[in-house]
C-alpha positions in Angstrom: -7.4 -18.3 7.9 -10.6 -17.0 6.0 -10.1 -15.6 2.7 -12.3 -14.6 -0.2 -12.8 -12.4 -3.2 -16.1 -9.8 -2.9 -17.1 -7.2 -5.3 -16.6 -3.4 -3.8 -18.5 -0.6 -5.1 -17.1 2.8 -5.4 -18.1 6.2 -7.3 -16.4 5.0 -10.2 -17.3 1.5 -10.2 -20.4 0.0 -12.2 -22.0 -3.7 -11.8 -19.6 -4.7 -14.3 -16.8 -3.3 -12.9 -16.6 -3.4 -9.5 -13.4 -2.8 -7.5 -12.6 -6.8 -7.0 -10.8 -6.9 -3.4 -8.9 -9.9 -2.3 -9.7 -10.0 1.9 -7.6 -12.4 4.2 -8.2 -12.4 7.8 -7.7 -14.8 11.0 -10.8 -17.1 11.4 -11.0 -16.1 15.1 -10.2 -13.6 17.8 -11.5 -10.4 15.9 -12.5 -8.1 15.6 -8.7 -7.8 13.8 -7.3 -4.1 12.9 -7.5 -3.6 9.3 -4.9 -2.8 6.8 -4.8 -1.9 3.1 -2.7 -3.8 0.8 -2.3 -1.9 -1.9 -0.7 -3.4 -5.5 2.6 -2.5 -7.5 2.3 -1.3 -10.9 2.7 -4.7 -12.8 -0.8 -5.8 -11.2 -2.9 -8.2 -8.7 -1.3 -11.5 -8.7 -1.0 -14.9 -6.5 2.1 -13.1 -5.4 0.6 -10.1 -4.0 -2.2 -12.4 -2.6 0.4 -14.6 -1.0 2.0 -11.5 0.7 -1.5 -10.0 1.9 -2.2 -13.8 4.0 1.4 -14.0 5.6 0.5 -10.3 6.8 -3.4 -11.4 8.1 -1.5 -14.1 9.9 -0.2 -11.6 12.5 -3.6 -10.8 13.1 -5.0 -8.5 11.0 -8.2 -8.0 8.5 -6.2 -7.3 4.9 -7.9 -5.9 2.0 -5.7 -6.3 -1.4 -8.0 -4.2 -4.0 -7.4 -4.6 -8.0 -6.6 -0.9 -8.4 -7.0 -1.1 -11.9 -10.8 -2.0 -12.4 -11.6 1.0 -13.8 -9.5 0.4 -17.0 -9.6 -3.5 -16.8 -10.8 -6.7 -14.9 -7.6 -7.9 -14.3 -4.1 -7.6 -15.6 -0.9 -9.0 -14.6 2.3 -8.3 -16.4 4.1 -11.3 -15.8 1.6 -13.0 -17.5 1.4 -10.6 -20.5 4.5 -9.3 -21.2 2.9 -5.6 -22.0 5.2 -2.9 -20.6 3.4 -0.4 -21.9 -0.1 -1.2 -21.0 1.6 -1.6 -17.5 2.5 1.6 -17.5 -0.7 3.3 -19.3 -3.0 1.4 -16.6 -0.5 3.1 -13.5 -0.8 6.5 -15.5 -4.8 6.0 -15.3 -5.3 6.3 -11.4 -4.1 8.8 -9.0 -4.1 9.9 -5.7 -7.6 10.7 -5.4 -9.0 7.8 -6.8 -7.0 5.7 -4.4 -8.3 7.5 -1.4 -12.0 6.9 -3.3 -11.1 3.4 -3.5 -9.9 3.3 0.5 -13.1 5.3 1.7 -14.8 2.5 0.1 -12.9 -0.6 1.1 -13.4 1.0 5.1 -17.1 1.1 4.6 -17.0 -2.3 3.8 -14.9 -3.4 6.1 -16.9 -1.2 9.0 -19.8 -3.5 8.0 -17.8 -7.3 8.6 -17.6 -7.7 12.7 -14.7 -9.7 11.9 -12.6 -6.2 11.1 -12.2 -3.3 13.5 -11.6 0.4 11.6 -10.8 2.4 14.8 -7.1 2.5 13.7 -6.2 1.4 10.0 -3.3 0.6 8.3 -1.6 1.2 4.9 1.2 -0.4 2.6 2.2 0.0 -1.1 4.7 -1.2 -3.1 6.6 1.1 -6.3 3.5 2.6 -7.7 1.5 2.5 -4.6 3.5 3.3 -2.1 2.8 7.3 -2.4 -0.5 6.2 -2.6 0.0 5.0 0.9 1.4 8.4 2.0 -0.9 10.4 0.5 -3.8 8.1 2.4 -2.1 9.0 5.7 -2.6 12.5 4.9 -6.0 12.5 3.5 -7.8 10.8 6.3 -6.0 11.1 9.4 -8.3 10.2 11.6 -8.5 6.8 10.5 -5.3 5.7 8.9 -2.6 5.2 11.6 0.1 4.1 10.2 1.9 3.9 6.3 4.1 2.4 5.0 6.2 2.5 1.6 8.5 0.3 0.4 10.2 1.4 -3.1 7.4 4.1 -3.4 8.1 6.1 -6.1 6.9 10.0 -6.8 6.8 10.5 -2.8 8.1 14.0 -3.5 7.2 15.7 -6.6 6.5 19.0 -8.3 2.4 18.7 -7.9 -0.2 20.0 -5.6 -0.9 16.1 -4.5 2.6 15.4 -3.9 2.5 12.9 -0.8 5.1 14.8 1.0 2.4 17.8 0.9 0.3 15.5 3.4 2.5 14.6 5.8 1.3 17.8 7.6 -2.0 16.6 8.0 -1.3 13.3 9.4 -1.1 12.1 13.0 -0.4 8.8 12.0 3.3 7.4 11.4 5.0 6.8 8.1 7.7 4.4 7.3 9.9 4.5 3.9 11.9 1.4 3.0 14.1 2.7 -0.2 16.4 0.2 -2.1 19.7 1.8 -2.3 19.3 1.7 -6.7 16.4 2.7 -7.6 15.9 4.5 -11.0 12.1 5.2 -9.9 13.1 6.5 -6.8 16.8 8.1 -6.8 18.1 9.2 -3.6 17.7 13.3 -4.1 13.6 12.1 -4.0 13.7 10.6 -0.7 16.4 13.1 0.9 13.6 15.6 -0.3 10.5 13.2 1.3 12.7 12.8 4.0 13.1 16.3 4.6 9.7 17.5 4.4 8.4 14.6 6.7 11.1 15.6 9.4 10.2 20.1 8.6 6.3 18.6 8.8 6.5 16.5 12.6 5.4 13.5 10.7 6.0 10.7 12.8 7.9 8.1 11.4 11.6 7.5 9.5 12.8 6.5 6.2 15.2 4.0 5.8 17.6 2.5 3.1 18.2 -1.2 2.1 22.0 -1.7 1.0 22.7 -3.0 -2.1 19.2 -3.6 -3.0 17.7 -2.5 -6.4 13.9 -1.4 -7.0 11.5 -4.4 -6.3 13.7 -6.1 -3.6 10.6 -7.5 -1.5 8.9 -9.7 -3.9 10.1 -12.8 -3.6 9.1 -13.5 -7.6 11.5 -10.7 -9.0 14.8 -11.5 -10.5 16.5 -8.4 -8.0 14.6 -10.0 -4.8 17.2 -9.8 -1.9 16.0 -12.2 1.2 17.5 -10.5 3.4 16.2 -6.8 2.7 12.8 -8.2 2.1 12.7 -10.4 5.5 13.9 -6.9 6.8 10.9 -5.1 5.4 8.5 -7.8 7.1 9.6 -7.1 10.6 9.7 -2.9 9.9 6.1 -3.6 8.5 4.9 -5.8 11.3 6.8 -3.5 13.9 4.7 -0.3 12.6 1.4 -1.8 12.8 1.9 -3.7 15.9 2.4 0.0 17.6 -0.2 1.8 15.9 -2.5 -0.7 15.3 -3.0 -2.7 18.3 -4.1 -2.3 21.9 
């Protein structure tokens, strides 16, 4: 495996602040399909970084941006025990900014010979995973598959609601929700669900018994092995089909 850290420029990035991307890919047989692997809300971590390489080891070209160079170089929650500058640095980027930040992590990646950007892929986690929706909806012709696992604010009252894309997409879209989920209670994703299935997305959403919010991180006190181990193979199983061949 090949990994490194580069320095992405986007519209809102300066040469002090670039978007810092963590990339991951095989060290042969490419060009390998590309996937964003987009961060939760309590920042970029070894964990996150872990999770990117065992997805590249399937083969694909993973970009894991720090979505929150804008406000700061790096933050990590864990680390700092601030709650509330957790959730003031999630309020600071939206949907747009995200599909700023993607436009620019494809040009890069369009430029490597080791990635190929016919068909790219999409995951987020709690905060990010309506970013991953919304991505699928925003550029169709390039991202072919989504996935959200514990996505919060996939349906909401706002003209950038995810669930508005899902007409525009010709990709698929996969939901993993844990079956407690304060962030993401179950009349949200009966709504996504809903709209998804009235829009002829492609895709499904599916619910993880007796999980809680944050079940796939192996870090987090409410991991469940199981579920997550579950959420590898619905991952790997969405990418393989719309990615490959």
């Amino acid at each position: 495996m090949l990994e490194q850290f580069i320095d992405i420029t986007t519209p809102d990035s300066t040469p002090e602040t670039p978007m810092v991307t963590f990339v991951v890919h095989p060290d042969s047989g490419g060009p390998h399909p590309m996937v964003v692997f987009l961060m939760d809300a309590p920042g970029m971590r070894e964990e996150i970084r872990d999770m990117a390489r065992r997805l590249a080891t399937a083969g694909y070209y993973v970009m894991a941006p720090q979505l929150y160079y804008r406000q700061v170089s790096e933050f990590n929650v864990f680390e700092t025990g601030d709650r509330d500058r957790m959730f003031e640095l999630m309020m600071g980027i939206s949907n747009n900014m995200v599909t700023s930040d993607c436009r620019a992590l494809i040009a890069h990646a369009e430029a490597d010979p080791a990635a190929s950007t016919d068909r790219v892929g999409v995951v987020g986690y709690c905060m990010s995973g309506p970013f991953a929706v919304y991505l699928l909806g925003q550029l169709p012709e390039t991202i072919a598959a989504a996935a959200s696992f514990h996505g919060v604010r996939l349906s909401a009252d706002t003209d950038d609601s995810p669930h508005l894309q899902l007409a525009n997409a010709r990709g698929e879209v996969y939901v993993g929700a844990a079956e407690t989920d304060s962030y993401a209670p179950p009349e949200m994703i009966d709504a996504f669900e809903a709209a998804r299935v009235e829009a002829g997305c492609a895709g499904r959403t599916e619910w993880y018994p007796g999980t809680e919010h944050g079940f796939a991180f192996r870090e987090r006190p409410v991991y469940d092995k199981a579920a997550s181990e579950r959420h590898w193979e619905r991952m790997h199983d969405l990418f393989s089909r719309n990615l490959h061949g």
